[in-house]
C-alpha positions as CSV (number, residue, x, y, z in Angstrom):
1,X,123.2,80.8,159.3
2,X,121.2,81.3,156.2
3,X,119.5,78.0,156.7
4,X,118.8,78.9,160.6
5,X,117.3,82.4,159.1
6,X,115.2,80.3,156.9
7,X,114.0,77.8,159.7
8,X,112.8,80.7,161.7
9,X,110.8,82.1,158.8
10,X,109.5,79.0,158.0
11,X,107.9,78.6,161.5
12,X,106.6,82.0,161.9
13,X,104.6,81.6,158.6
14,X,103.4,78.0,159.8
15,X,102.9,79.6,163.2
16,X,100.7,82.5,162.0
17,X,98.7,80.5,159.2
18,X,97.6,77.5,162.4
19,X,96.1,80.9,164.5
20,X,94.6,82.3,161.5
21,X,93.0,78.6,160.8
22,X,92.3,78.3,164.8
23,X,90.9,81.2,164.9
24,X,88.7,81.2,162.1
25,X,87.7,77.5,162.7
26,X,86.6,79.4,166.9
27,X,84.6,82.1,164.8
28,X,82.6,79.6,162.8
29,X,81.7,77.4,165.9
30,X,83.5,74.1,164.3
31,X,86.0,74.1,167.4
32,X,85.7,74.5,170.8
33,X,87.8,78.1,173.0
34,X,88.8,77.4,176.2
35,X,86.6,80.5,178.6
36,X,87.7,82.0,181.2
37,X,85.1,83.9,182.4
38,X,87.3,85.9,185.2
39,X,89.6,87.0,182.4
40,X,87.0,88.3,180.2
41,X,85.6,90.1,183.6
42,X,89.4,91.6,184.3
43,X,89.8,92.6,180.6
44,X,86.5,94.5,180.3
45,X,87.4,96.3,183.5
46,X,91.2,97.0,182.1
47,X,89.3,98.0,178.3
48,X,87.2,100.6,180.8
49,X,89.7,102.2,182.7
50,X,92.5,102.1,180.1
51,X,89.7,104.4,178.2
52,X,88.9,106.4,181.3
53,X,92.6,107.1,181.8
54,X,93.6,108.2,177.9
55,X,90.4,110.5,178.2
56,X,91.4,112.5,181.7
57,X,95.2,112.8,180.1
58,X,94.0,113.8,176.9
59,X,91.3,116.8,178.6
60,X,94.0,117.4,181.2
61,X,96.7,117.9,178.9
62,X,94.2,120.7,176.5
63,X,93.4,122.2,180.2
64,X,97.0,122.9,180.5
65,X,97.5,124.4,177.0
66,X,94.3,126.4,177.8
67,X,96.1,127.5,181.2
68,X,99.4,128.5,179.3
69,X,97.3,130.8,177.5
70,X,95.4,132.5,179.3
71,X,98.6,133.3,181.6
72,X,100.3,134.8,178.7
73,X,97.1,136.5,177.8
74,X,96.9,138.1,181.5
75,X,100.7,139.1,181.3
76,X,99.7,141.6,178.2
77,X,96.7,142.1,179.5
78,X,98.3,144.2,182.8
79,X,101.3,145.4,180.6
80,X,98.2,147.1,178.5
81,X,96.9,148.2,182.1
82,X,100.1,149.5,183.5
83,X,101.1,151.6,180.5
84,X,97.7,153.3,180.6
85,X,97.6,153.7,184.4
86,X,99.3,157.5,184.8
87,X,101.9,157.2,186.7
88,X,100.8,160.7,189.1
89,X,97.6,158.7,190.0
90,X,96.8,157.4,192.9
91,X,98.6,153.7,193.8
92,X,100.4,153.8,190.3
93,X,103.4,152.1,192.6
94,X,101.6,149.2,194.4
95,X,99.4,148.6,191.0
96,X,102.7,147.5,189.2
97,X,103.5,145.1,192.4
98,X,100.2,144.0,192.3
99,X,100.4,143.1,188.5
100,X,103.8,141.4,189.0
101,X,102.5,139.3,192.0
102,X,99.8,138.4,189.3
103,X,102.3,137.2,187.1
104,X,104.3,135.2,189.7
105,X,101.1,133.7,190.8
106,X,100.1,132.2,187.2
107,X,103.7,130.4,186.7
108,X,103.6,128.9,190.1
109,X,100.3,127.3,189.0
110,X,101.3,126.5,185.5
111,X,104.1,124.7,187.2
112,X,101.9,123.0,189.5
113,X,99.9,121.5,187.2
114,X,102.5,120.4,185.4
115,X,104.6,118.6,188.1
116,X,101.9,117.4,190.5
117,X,98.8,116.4,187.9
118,X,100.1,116.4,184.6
119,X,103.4,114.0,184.8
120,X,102.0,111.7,187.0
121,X,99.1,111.4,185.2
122,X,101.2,110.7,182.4
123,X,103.0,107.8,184.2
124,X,99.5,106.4,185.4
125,X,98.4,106.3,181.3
126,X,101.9,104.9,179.9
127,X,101.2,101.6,182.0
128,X,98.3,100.8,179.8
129,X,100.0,100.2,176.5
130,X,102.7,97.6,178.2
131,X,99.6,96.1,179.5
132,X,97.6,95.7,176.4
133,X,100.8,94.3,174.9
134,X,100.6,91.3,177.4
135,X,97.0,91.0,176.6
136,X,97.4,90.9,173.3
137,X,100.2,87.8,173.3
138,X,98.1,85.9,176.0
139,X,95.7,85.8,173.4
140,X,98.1,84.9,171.0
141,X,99.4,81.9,173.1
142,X,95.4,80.8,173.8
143,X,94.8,80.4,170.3
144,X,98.2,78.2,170.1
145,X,97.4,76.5,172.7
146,X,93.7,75.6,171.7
147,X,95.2,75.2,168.1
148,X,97.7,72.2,169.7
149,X,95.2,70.7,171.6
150,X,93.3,70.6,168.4
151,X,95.8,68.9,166.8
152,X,96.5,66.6,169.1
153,X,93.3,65.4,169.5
154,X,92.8,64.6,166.0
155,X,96.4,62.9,165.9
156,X,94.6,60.8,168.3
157,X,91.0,60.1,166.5
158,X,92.3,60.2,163.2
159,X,95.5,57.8,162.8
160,X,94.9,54.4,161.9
161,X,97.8,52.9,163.1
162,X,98.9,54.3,166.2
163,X,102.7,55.9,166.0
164,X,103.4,56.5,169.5
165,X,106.3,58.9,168.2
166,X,103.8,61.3,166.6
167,X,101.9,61.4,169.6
168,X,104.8,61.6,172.2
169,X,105.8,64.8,170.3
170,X,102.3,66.1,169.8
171,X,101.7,65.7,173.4
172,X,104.9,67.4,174.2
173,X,104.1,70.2,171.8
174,X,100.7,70.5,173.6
175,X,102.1,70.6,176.9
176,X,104.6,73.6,175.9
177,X,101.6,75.3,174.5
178,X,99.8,75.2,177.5
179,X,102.4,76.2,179.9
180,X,103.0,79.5,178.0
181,X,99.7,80.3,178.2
182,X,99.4,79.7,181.7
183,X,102.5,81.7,182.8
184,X,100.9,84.6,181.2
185,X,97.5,83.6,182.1
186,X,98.6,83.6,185.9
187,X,100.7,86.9,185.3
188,X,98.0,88.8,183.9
189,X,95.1,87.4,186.3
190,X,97.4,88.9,189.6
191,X,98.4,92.1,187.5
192,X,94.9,93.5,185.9
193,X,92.6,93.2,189.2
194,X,95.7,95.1,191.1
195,X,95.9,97.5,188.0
196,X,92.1,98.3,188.5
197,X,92.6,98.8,192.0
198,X,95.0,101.2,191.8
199,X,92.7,103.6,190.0
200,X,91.0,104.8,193.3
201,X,94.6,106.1,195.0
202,X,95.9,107.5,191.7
203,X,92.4,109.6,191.5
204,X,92.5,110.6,194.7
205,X,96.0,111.8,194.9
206,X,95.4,113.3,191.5
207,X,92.7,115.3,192.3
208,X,94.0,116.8,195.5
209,X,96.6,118.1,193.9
210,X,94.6,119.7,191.5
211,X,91.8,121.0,193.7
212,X,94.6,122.4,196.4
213,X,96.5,124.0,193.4
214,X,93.6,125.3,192.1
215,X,92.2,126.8,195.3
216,X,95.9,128.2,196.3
217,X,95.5,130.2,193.0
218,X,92.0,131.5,192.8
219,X,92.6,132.1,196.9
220,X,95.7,134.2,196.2
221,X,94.7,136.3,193.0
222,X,91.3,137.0,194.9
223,X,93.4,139.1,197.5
224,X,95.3,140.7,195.0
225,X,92.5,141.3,192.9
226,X,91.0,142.8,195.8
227,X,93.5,144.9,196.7
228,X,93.8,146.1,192.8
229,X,90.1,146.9,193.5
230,X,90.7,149.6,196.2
231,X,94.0,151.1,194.5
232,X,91.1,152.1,191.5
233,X,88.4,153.2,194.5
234,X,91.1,155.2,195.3
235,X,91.7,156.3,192.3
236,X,87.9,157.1,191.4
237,X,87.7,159.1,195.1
238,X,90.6,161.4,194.5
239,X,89.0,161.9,190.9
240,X,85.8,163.0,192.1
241,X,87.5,165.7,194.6
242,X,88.9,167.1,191.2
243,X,92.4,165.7,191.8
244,X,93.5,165.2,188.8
245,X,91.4,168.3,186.4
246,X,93.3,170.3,184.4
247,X,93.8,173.0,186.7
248,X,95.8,175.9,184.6
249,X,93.2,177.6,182.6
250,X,93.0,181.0,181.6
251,X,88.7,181.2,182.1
252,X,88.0,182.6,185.5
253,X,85.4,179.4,185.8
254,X,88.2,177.1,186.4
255,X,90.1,178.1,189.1
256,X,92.0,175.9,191.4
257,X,89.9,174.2,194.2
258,X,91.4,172.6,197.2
259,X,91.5,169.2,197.3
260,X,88.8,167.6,200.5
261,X,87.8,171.6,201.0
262,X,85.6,172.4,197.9
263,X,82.4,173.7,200.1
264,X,84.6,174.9,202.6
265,X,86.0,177.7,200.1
266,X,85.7,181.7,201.5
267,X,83.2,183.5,199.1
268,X,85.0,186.1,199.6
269,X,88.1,185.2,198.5
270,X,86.6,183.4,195.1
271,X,84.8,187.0,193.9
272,X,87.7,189.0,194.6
273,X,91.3,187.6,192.4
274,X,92.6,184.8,194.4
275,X,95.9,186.4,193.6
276,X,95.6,189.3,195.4
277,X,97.6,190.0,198.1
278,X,94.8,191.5,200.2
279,X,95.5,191.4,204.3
280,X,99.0,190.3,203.7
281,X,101.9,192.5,205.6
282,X,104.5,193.4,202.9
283,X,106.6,194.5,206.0
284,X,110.3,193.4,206.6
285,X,110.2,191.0,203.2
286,X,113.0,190.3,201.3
287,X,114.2,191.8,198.3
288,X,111.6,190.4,194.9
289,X,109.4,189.1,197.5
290,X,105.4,190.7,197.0
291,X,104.1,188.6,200.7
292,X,103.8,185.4,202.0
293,X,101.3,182.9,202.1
294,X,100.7,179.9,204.4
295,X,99.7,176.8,203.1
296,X,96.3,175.6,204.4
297,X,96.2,172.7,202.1
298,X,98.5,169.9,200.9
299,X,99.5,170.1,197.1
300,X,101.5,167.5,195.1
301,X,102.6,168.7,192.1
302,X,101.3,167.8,188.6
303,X,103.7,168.9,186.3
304,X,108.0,170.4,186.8
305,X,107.1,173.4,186.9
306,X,104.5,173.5,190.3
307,X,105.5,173.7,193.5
308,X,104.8,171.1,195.7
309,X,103.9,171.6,199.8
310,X,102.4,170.2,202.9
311,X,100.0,172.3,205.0
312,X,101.5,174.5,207.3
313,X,104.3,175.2,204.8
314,X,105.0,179.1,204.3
315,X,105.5,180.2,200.9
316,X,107.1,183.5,199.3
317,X,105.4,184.8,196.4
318,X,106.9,186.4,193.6
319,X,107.0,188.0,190.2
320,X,106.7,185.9,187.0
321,X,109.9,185.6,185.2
322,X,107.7,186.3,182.1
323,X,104.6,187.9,182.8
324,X,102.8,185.9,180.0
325,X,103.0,182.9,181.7
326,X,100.8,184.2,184.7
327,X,97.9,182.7,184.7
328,X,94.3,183.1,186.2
329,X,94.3,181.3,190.2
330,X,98.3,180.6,189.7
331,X,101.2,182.2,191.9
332,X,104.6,182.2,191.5
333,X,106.6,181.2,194.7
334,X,110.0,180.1,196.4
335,X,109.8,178.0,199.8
336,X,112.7,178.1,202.1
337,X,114.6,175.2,200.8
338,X,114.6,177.1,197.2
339,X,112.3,175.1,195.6
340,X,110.6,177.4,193.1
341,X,107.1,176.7,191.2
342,X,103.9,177.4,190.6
343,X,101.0,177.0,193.2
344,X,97.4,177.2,192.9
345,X,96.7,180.5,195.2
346,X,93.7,178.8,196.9
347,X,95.4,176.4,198.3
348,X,97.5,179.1,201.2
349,X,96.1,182.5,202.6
350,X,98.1,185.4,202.8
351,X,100.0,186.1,205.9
């Protein structure tokens, strides 16, 4: 076994120092290659798109890192959005849908990108290594080949006496050269040109899947981007009829207004106290009730303590439970379910 060991070393030294010799005897022009032009013209066209291919997975792959990120980044982004988004504003609801439908929308193409362009363009690049291996020993085999022929063409110039053992077994040695060279020769002529072709389908089917995931996702967010758009033009409307001022002042400058009335107000009713019961029958009330009021405008309330009501809605007013907390344009009231609160007077008229 030791001695078999040995034998094999033995040979792949001898082996390794004939190609160095060969090769260097090719590079100084004292012996002859054998060319094959076609070969050269399939390698340089394997050298180009083996390039082309390590240079789209290698952009692709930092595209999807990129992606990754800025999907994480959008995530905080509308947590950051929704915690300062009041919740009593207007669309506070459908915003956080919105912003989850965001969210959903970034993994699905994250995951796209992954599955459809990313592993198959992987599986497209890892065919390029095996094939450069098989390049690489069909040169090897060449220079042998070259290298016996060499050989055997000096055993032939060069013995004086010929020894037709030497050259039965350098012939024989030639021969094997060459047809291990041409198995692989014929391999790699069938394998590269179909290689190269294949580029155009791969690209194609590539890039459709990227384009179509791409467009699904910019298509998608740009409805829900537009619809994010209005819920904050909604937002901004309601703000500019006063809907969400600080209403409960004690100054007699900021009173109450009714929300989509403003200009529509009674004079009247603004110079004299909005809290005064003036034209309202006290007749036939319940016990702790002052009058009534009809609503004439719908109020949501802001805070626990208001009283929320649609318009139409009649309201009885009543005493404070402490006087202090009265405040200027305020009333205290009970509607007929019991719900108790505060109301902002300019909102009903007396009945």
């Amino acid at each position: 076994m030791a001695e078999s060991r040995g034998s094999l070393l033995a040979k792949s030294v001898q082996k390794h120092a004939g190609r160095a010799k060969e090769k260097l005897l090719q590079n100084l022009g004292k012996v002859d290659r054998t060319a094959d032009e076609i070969f050269d013209e399939h390698l340089e066209n394997f050298t180009r798109q083996q390039n082309a291919a390590n240079r789209l997975q290698k952009e692709f792959s930092n595209y999807i890192r990129c992606i990754r990120a800025t999907q994480a980044a959008s995530k905080t982004l509308f947590e950051a959005i929704g915690e300062t988004y009041e919740s009593q504003w207007t669309g506070h609801d459908q915003l956080y849908i919105q912003t989850q439908q965001i969210d959903i929308l970034w993994q699905d193409f994250s995951h796209k990108l992954a599955d459809q362009v990313l592993l198959p363009l992987n599986t497209y690049q890892s065919q390029f290594p095996e094939m450069r291996k098989k390049i690489d020993k069909r040169g090897r085999k060449l220079i042998d080949y070259d290298n016996q022929r060499h050989s055997f063409q000096a055993l032939q110039t060069n013995m004086k006496k010929r020894d037709d053992v030497k050259i039965a077994k350098g012939r024989e040695q030639l021969e094997e050269a060459k047809r291990t060279y041409e198995i692989l020769n014929s391999e790699l002529h069938d394998e590269l040109p179909a290689l190269y072709d294949s580029r155009v389908l791969f690209l194609v089917t590539n890039l459709q899947s990227l384009f179509n995931a791409e467009d699904t996702f910019h298509s998608e967010s740009a409805k829900i981007f537009s619809d994010l758009e209005s819920i904050v033009d909604k937002l901004a409307t309601d703000s500019q009829r006063g809907s969400y001022n600080v209403k409960k002042t004690n100054g007699t400058n900021s009173l109450p207004r009714p929300k989509n009335a403003l200009l529509k107000e009674s004079p009247e009713l603004i110079v004299n106290n909005v809290q005064s019961k003036r034209g309202a029958s006290t007749e036939h009330l319940p016990p702790g009730v002052l009058y009534r009021v009809k609503a004439t405008y719908k109020y949501t309330r802001e805070d626990v303590d208001e009283l929320s009501f649609e318009v139409g809605e009649i309201i009885s007013v009543i005493e404070y439970d402490d006087p202090d907390e009265q405040e200027e344009g305020w009333l205290m009231g009970v509607k007929d379910n019991g719900d108790k609160g505060m109301f902002p007077a300019n909102f009903t008229r007396p009945l």
